[in-house]
C-alpha positions as protocol buffer text, in pm:
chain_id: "A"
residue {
  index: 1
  type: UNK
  ca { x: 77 y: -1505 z: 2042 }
}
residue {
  index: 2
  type: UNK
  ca { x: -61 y: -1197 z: 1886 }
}
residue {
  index: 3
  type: UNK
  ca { x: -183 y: -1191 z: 1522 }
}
residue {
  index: 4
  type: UNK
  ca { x: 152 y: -1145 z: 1276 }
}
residue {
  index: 5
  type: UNK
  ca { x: 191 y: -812 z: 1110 }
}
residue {
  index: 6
  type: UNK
  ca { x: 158 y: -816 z: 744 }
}
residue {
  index: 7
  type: UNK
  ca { x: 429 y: -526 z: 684 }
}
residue {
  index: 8
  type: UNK
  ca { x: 386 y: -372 z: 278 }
}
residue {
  index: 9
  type: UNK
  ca { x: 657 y: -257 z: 92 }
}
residue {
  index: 10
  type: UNK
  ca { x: 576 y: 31 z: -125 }
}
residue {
  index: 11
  type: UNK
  ca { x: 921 y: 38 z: -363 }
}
residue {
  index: 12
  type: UNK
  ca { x: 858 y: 317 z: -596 }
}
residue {
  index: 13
  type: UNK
  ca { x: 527 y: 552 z: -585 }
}
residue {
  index: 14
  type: UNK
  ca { x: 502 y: 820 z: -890 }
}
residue {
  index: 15
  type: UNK
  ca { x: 726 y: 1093 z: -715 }
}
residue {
  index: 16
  type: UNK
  ca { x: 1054 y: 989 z: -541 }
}
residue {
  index: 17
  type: UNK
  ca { x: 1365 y: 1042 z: -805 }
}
residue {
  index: 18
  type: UNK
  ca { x: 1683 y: 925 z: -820 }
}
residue {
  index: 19
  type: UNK
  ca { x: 1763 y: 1265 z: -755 }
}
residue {
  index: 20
  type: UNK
  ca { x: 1575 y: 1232 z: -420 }
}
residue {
  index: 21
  type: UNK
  ca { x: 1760 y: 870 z: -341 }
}
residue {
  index: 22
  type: UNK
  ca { x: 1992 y: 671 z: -596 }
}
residue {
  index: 23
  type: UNK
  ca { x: 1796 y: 346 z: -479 }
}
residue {
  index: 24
  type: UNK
  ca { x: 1484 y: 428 z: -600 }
}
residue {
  index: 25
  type: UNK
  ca { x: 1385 y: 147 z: -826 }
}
residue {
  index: 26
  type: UNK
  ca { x: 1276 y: 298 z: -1138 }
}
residue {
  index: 27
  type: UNK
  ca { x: 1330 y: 20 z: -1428 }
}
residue {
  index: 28
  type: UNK
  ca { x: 1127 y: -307 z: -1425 }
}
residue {
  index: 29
  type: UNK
  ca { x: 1449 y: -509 z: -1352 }
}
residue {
  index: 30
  type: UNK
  ca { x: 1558 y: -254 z: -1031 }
}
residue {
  index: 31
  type: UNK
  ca { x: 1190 y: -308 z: -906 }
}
residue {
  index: 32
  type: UNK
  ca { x: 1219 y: -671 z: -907 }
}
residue {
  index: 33
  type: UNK
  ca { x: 1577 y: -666 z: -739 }
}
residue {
  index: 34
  type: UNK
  ca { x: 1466 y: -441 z: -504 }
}
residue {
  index: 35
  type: UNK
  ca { x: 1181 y: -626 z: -413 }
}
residue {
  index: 36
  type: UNK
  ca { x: 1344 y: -933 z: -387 }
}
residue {
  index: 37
  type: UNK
  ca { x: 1560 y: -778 z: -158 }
}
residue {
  index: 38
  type: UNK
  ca { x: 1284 y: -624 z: 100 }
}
residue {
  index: 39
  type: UNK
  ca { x: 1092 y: -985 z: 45 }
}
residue {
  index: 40
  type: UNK
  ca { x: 1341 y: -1131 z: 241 }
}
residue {
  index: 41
  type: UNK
  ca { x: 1407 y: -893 z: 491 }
}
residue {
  index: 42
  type: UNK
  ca { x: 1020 y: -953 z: 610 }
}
residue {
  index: 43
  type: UNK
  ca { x: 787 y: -762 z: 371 }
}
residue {
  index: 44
  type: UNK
  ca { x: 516 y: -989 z: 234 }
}
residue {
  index: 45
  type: UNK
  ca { x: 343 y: -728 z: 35 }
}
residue {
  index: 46
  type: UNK
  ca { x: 447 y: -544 z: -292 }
}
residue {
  index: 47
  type: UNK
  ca { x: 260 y: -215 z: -356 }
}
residue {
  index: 48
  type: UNK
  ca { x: 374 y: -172 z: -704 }
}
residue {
  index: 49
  type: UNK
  ca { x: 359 y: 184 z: -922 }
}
residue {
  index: 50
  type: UNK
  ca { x: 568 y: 163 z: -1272 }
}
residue {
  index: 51
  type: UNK
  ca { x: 751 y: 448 z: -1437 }
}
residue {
  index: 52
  type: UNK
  ca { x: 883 y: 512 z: -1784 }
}
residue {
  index: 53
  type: UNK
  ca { x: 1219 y: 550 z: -1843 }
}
residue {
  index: 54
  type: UNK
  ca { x: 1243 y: 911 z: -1790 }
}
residue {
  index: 55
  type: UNK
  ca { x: 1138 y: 817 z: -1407 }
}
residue {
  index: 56
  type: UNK
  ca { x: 808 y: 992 z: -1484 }
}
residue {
  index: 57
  type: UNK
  ca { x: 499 y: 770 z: -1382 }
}
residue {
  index: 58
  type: UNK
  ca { x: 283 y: 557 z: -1601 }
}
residue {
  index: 59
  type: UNK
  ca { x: -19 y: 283 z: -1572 }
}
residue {
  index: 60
  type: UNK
  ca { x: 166 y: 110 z: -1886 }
}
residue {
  index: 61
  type: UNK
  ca { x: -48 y: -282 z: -1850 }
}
residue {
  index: 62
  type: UNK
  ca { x: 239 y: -385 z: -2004 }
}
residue {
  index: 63
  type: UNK
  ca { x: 496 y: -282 z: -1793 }
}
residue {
  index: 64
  type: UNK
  ca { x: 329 y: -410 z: -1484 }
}
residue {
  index: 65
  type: UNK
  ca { x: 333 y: -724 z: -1647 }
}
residue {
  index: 66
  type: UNK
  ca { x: 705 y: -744 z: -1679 }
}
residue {
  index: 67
  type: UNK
  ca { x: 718 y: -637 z: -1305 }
}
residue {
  index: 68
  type: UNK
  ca { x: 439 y: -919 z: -1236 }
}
residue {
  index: 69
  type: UNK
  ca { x: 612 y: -1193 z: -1390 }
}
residue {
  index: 70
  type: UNK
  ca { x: 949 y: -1112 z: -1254 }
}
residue {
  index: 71
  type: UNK
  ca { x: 820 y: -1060 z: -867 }
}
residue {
  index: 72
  type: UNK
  ca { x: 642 y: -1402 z: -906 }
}
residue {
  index: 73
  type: UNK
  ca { x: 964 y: -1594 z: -1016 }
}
residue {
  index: 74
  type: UNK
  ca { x: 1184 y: -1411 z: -751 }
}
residue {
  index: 75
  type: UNK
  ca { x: 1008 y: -1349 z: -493 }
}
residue {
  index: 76
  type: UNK
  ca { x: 712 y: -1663 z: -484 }
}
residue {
  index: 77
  type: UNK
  ca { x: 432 y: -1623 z: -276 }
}
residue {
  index: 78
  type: UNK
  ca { x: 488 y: -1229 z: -214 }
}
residue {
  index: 79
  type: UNK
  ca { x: 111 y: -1092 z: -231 }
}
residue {
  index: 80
  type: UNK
  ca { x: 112 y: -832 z: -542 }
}
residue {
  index: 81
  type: UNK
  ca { x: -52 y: -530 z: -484 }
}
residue {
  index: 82
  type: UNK
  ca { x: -77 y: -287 z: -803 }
}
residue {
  index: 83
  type: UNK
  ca { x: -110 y: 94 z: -781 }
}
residue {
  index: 84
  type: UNK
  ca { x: -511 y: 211 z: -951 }
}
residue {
  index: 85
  type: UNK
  ca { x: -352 y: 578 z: -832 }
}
residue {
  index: 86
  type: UNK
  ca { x: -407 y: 889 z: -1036 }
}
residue {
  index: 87
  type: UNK
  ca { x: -22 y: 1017 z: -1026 }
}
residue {
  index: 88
  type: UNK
  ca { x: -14 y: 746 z: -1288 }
}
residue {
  index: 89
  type: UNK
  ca { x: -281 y: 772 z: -1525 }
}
residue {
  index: 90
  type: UNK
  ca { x: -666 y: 969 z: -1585 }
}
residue {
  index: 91
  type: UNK
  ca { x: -1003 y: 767 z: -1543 }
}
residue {
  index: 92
  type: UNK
  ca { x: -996 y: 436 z: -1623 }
}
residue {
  index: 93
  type: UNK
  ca { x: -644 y: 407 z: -1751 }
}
residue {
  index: 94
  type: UNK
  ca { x: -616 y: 396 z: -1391 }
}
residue {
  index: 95
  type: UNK
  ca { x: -722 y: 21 z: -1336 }
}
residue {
  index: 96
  type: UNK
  ca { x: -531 y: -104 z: -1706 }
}
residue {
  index: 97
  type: UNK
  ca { x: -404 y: -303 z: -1523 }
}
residue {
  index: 98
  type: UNK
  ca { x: -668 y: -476 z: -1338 }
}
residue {
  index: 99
  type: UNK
  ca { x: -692 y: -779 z: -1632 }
}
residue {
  index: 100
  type: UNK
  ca { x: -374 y: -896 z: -1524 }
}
residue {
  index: 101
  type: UNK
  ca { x: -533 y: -1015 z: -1192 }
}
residue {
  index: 102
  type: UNK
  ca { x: -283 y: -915 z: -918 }
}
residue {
  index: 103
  type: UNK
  ca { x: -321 y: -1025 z: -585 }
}
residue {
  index: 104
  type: UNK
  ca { x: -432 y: -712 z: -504 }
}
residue {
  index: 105
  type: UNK
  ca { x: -484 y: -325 z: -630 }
}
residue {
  index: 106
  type: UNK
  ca { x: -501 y: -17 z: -444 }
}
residue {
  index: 107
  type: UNK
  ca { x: -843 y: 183 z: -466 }
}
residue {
  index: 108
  type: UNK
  ca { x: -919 y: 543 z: -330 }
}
residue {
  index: 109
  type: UNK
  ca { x: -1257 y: 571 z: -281 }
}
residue {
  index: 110
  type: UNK
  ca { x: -1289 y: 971 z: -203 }
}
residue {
  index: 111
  type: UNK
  ca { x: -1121 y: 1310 z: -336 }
}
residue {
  index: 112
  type: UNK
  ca { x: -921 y: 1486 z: -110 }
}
residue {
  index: 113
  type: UNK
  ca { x: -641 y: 1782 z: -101 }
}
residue {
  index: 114
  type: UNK
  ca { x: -260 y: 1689 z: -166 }
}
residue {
  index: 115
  type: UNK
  ca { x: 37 y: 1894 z: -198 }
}
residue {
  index: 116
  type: UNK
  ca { x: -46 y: 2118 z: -492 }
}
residue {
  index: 117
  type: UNK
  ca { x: -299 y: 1960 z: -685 }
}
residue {
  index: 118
  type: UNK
  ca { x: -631 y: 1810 z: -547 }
}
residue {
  index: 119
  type: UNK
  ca { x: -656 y: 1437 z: -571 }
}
residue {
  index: 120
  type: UNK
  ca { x: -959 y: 1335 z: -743 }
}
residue {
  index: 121
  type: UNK
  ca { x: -1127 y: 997 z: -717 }
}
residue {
  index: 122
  type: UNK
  ca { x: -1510 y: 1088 z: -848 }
}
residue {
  index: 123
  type: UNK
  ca { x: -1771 y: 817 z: -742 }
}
residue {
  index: 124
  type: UNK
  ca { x: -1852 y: 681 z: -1099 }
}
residue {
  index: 125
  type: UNK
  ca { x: -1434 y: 597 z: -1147 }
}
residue {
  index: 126
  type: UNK
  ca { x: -1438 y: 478 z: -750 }
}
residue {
  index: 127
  type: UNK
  ca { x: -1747 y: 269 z: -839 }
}
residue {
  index: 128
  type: UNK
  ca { x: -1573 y: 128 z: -1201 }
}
residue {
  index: 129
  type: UNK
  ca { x: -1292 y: 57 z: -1051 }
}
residue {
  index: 130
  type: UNK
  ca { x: -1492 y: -182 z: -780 }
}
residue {
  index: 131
  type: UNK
  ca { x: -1638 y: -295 z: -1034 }
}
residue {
  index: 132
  type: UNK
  ca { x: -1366 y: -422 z: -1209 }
}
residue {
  index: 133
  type: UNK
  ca { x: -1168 y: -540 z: -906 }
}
residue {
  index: 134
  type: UNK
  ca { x: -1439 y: -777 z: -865 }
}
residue {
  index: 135
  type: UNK
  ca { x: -1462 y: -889 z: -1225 }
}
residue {
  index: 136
  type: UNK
  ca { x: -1096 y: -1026 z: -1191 }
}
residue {
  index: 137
  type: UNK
  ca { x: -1109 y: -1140 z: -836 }
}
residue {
  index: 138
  type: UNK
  ca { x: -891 y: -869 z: -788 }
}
residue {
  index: 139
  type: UNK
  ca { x: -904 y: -781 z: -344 }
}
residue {
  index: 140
  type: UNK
  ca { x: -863 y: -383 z: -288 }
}
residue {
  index: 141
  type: UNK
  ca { x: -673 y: -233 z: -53 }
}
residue {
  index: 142
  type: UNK
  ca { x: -909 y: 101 z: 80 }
}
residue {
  index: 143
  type: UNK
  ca { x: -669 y: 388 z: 48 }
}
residue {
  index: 144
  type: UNK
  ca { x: -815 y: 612 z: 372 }
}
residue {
  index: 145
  type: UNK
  ca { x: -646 y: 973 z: 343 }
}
residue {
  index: 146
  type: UNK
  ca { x: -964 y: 1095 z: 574 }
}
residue {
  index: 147
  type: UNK
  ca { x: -1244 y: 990 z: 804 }
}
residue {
  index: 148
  type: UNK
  ca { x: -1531 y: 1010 z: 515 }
}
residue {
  index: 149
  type: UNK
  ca { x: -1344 y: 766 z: 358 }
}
residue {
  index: 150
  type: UNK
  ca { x: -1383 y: 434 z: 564 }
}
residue {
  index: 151
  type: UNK
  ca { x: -1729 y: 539 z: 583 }
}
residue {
  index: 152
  type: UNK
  ca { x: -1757 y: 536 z: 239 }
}
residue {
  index: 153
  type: UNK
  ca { x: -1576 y: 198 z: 195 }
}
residue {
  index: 154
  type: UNK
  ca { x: -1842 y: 62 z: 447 }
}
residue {
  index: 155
  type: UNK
  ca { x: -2102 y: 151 z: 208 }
}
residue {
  index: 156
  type: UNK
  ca { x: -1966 y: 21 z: -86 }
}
residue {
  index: 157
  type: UNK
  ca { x: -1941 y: -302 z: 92 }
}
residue {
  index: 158
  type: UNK
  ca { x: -2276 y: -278 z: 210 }
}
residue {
  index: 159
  type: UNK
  ca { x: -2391 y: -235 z: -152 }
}
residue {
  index: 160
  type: UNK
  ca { x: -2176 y: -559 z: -212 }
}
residue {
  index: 161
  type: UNK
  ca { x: -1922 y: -336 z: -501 }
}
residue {
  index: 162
  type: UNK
  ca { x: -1663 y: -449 z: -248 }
}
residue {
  index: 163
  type: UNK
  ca { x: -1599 y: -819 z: -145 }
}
residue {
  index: 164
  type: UNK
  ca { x: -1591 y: -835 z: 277 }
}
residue {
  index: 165
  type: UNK
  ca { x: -1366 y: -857 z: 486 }
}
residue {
  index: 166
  type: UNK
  ca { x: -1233 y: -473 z: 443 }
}
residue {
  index: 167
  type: UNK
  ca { x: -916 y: -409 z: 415 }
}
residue {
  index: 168
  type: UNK
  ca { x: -850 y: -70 z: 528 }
}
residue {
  index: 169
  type: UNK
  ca { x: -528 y: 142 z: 520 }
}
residue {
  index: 170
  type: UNK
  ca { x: -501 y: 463 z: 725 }
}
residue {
  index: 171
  type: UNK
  ca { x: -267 y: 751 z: 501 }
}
residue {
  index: 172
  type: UNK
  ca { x: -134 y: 991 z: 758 }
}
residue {
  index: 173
  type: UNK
  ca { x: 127 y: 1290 z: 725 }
}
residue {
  index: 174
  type: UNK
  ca { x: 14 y: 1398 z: 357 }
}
residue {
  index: 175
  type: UNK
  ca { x: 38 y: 1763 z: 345 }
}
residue {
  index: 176
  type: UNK
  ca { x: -294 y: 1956 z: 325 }
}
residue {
  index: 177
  type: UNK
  ca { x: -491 y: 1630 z: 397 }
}
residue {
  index: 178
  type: UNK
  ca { x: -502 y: 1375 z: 730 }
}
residue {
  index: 179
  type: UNK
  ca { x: -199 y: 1511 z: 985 }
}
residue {
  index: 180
  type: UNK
  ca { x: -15 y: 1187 z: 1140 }
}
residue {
  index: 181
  type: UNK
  ca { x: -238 y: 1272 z: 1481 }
}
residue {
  index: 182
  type: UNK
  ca { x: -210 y: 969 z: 1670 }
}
residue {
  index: 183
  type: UNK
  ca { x: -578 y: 1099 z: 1831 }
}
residue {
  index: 184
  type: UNK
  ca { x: -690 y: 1067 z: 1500 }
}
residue {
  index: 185
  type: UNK
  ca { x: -527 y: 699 z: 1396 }
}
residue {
  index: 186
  type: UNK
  ca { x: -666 y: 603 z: 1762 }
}
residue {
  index: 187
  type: UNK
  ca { x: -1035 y: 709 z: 1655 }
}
residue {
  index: 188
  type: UNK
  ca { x: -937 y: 581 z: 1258 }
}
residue {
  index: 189
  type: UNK
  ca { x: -891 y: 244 z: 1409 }
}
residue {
  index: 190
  type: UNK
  ca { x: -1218 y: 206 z: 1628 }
}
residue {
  index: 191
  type: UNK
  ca { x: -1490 y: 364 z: 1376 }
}
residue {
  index: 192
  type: UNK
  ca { x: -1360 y: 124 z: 1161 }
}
residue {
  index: 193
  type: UNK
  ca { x: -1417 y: -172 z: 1436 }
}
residue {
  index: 194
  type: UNK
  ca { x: -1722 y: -31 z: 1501 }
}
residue {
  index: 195
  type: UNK
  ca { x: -1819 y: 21 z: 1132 }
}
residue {
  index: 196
  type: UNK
  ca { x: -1674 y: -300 z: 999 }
}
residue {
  index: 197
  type: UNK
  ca { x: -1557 y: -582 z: 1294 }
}
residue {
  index: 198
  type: UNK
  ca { x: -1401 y: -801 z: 1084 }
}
residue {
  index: 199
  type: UNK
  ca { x: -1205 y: -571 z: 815 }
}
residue {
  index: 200
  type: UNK
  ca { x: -820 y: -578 z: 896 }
}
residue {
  index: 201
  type: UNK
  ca { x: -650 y: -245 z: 871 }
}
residue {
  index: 202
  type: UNK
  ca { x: -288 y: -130 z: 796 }
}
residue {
  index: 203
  type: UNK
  ca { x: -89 y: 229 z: 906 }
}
residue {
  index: 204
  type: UNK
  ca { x: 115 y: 426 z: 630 }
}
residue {
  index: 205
  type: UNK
  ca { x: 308 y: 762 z: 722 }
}
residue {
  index: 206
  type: UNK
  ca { x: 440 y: 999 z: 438 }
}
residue {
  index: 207
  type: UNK
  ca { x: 813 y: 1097 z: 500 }
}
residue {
  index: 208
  type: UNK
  ca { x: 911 y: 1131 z: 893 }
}
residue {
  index: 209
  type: UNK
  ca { x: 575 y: 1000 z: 964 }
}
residue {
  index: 210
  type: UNK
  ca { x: 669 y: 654 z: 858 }
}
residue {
  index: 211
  type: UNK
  ca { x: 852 y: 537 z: 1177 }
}
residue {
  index: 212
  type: UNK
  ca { x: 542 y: 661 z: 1374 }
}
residue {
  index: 213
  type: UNK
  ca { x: 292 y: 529 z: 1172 }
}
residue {
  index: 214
  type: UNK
  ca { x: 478 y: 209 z: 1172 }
}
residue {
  index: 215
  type: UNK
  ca { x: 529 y: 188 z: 1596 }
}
residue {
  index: 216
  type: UNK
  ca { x: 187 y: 305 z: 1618 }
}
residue {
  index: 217
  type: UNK
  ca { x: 29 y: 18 z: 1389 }
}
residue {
  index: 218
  type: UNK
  ca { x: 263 y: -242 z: 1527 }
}
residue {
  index: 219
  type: UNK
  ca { x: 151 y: -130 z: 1883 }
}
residue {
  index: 220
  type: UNK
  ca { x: -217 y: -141 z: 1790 }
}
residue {
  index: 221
  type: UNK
  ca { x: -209 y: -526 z: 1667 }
}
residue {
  index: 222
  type: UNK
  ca { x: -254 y: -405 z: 1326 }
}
residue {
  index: 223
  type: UNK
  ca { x: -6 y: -415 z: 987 }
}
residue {
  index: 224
  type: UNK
  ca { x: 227 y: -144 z: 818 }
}
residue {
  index: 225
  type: UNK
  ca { x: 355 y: -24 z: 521 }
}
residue {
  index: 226
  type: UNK
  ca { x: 695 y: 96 z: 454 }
}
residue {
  index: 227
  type: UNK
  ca { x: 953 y: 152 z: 181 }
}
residue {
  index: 228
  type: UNK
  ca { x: 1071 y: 426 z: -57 }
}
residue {
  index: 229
  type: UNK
  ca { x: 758 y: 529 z: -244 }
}
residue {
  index: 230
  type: UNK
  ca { x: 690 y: 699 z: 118 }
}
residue {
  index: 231
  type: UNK
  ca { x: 976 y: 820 z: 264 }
}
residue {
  index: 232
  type: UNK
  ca { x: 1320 y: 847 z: 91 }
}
residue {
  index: 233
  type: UNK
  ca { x: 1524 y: 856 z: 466 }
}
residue {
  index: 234
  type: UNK
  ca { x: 1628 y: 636 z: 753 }
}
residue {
  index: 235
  type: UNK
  ca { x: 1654 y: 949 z: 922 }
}
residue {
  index: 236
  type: UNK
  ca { x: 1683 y: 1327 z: 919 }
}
residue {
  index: 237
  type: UNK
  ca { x: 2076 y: 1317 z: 789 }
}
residue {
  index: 238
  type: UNK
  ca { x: 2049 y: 988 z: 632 }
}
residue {
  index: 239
  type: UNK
  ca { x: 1930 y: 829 z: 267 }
}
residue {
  index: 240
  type: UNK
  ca { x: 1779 y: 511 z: 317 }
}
residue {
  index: 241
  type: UNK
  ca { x: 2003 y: 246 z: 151 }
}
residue {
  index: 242
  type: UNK
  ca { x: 1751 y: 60 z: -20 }
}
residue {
  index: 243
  type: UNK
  ca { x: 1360 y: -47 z: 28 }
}
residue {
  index: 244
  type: UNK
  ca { x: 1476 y: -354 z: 236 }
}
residue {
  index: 245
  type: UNK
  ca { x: 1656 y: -84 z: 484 }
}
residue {
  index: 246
  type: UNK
  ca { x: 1352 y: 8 z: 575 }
}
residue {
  index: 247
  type: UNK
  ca { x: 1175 y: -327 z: 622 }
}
residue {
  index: 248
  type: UNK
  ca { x: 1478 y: -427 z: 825 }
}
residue {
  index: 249
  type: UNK
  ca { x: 1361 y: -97 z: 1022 }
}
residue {
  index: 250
  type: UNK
  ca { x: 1022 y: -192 z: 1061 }
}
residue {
  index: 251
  type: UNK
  ca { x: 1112 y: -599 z: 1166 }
}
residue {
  index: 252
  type: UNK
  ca { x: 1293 y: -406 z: 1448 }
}
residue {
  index: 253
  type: UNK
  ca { x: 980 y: -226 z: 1561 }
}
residue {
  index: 254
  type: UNK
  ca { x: 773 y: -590 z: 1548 }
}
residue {
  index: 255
  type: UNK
  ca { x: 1063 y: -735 z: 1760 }
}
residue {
  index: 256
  type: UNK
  ca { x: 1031 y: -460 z: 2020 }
}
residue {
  index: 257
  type: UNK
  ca { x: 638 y: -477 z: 2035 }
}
residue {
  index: 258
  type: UNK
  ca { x: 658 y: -866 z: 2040 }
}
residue {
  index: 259
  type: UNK
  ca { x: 469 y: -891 z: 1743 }
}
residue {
  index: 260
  type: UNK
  ca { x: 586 y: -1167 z: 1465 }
}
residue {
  index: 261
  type: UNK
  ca { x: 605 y: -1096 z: 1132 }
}
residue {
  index: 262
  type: UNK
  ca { x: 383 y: -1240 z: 889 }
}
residue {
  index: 263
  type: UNK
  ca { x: 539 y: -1460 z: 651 }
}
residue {
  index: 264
  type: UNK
  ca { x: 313 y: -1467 z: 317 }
}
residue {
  index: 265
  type: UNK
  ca { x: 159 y: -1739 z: 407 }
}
residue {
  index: 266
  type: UNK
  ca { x: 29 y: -1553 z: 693 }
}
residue {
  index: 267
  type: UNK
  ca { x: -84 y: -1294 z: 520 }
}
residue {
  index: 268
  type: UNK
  ca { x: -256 y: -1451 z: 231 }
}
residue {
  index: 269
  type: UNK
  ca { x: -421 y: -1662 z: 521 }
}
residue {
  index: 270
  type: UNK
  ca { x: -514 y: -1308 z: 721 }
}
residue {
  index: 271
  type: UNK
  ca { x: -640 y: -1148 z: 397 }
}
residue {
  index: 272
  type: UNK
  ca { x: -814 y: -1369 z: 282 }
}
residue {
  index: 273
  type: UNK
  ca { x: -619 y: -1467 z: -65 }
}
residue {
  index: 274
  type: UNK
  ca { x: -576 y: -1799 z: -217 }
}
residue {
  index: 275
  type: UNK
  ca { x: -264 y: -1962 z: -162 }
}
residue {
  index: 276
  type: UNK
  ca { x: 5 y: -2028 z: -460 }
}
C-alpha cells in the first residue's frame, strides 16, 4: 500500500469574498462549520487565516483562539495549521499567534513577486519567526513559491532554526511568481529529495491550478492542499459549494490514483506530531 495522502484544507486565505463565493467562511463560527464539514469529507489538515468582520484579513491572537478552541471540540484530532502570512499582518504581528501553540504554522522563508504587490518575507522576520516556532513546539509548514526557497529551508535546517524532517509545500499558479509547470513541480520534488531525503512535501495550485496540482501530487506519492482560500470554483461555470466540495474532489483523485487518504492519525504519525 502506498503512503496515505495527508490532503490540507485551506478554508479562508486573506482574499476570497463572499462576493467571490457565498461559502467563504469568514466569521469564527462559519470557519469552524466549515471545517467540520471538509474534516469529514477526508481533509486532516486546517490551514487557518482569520478575518474581521468586514471580511478584511487580520492576525487578531485572539480570534485564532476562538477558531482553535472550536476546531478542537468539533473536529478532534484535525492537525491545526495557522497562517504567519503577510496579507494578514506586518513583521512580527505575523506569528501573534504562535503562543497559542497550534499544531502547526505556515512560514515563508523568501520574498517573491505576487499579483500587484511584492511579497516580502526579509531574513531577520523568516529567522524570528523560526525562532519562535521552535520556542512553542510549533512544526512549520515551508511555503515554496520558487526554487531558492527549498534551498533556503535546507539551510535553515542545517543551522538547526528549523526542527527536521522538512515539510515542504510547492505554491504553483501564483501570477508573476512559480507557473503550475509540471517540469518544474517534477524538478521541485527531486532537489528537494536530493536536498533533504527525509522531508515530506505537499502540492498547492492557485485557482484552475488546483485540480492539477492536486492529480499531480497524488500521482507523485506526495500530499495536497485544497479548499477555498485557493480557488473559489469546481469548475470554469461553477462556484464551489463549500470547502468540503472540494475535498470530496480531491478524495476522488486519491481513489483514482489508488492512494488512501490519511486519516489524522496518519498524518500526525507521517509528520511527525504528537498524538491527542
Amino acid at each position: 500500500m502506498s503512503q496515505p495522502c495527508i490532503i490540507c484544507v485551506a478554508i479562508t486565505g486573506s482574499l476570497p469574498r463572499k462576493e467571490n463565493n457565498p461559502a467563504v467562511p469568514i466569521t469564527v463560527n462559519e470557519q469552524i462549520e466549515s471545517t467540520q464539514a471538509a474534516f469529514e469529507a477526508g481533509a486532516s489538515i486546517a490551514h487557518c487565516h482569520v478575518r474581521n468582520d468586514d471580511q478584511t484579513p487580520s492576525s487578531d491572537p485572539e480570534k485564532f483562539g476562538r477558531l482553535m478552541e472550536g476546531l478542537k471540540k468539533h473536529c478532534p484530532g484535525m492537525i491545526i495549521q495557522l497562517s504567519t502570512g503577510g496579507r494578514s499582518g506586518a513583521g512580527e504581528a505575523r506569528g501573534g499567534m504562535l503562543p497559542l501553540k497550534p499544531d502547526m504554522a505556515s512560514l515563508s522563508v523568501g520574498s517573491n513577486n505576487f499579483p500587484s504587490r511584492v511579497y516580502e518575507n526579509p531574513p531577520q522576520l523568516v529567522e524570528w519567526l523560526a525562532d519562535e516556532m521552535l520556542k512553542y513546539n510549533v512544526k512549520p509548514e515551508i511555503e515554496a513559491f520558487d526554487l531558492s526557497h527549498i534551498h533556503q529551508a535546507v539551510a535553515l535546517s542545517k543551522q538547526g532554526k528549523l526542527k527536521a524532517p522538512l515539510y515542504v509545500q510547492f505554491v504553483m499558479g501564483v501570477k508573476n511568481s512559480m507557473p503550475a509547470d509540471k517540469h518544474s513541480f517534477d524538478f521541485f520534488i527531486e532537489t528537494l529529495k536530493r536536498l533533504a531525503p527525509d522531508a515530506q512535501w505537499c502540492g498547492a495550485g492557485i485557482g484552475a491550478n488546483q485540480y492539477w496540482l492536486n492529480e499531480w501530487s497524488i500521482a507523485a506519492g506526495g500530499h495536497t492542499r485544497t479548499g477555498l482560500e485557493d480557488n473559489v470554483r469546481i469548475d470554469r461555470d461553477t462556484l464551489a459549494a463549500s470547502n468540503a466540495a472540494l475535498v470530496e474532489r480531491t478524495v476522488a483523485l486519491c481513489e483514482k490514483y489508488q492512494r488512501p487518504v490519511a486519516t489524522w492519525q496518519q498524518a500526525r504519525d507521517i509528520l511527525g506530531l504528537p498524538m491527542v
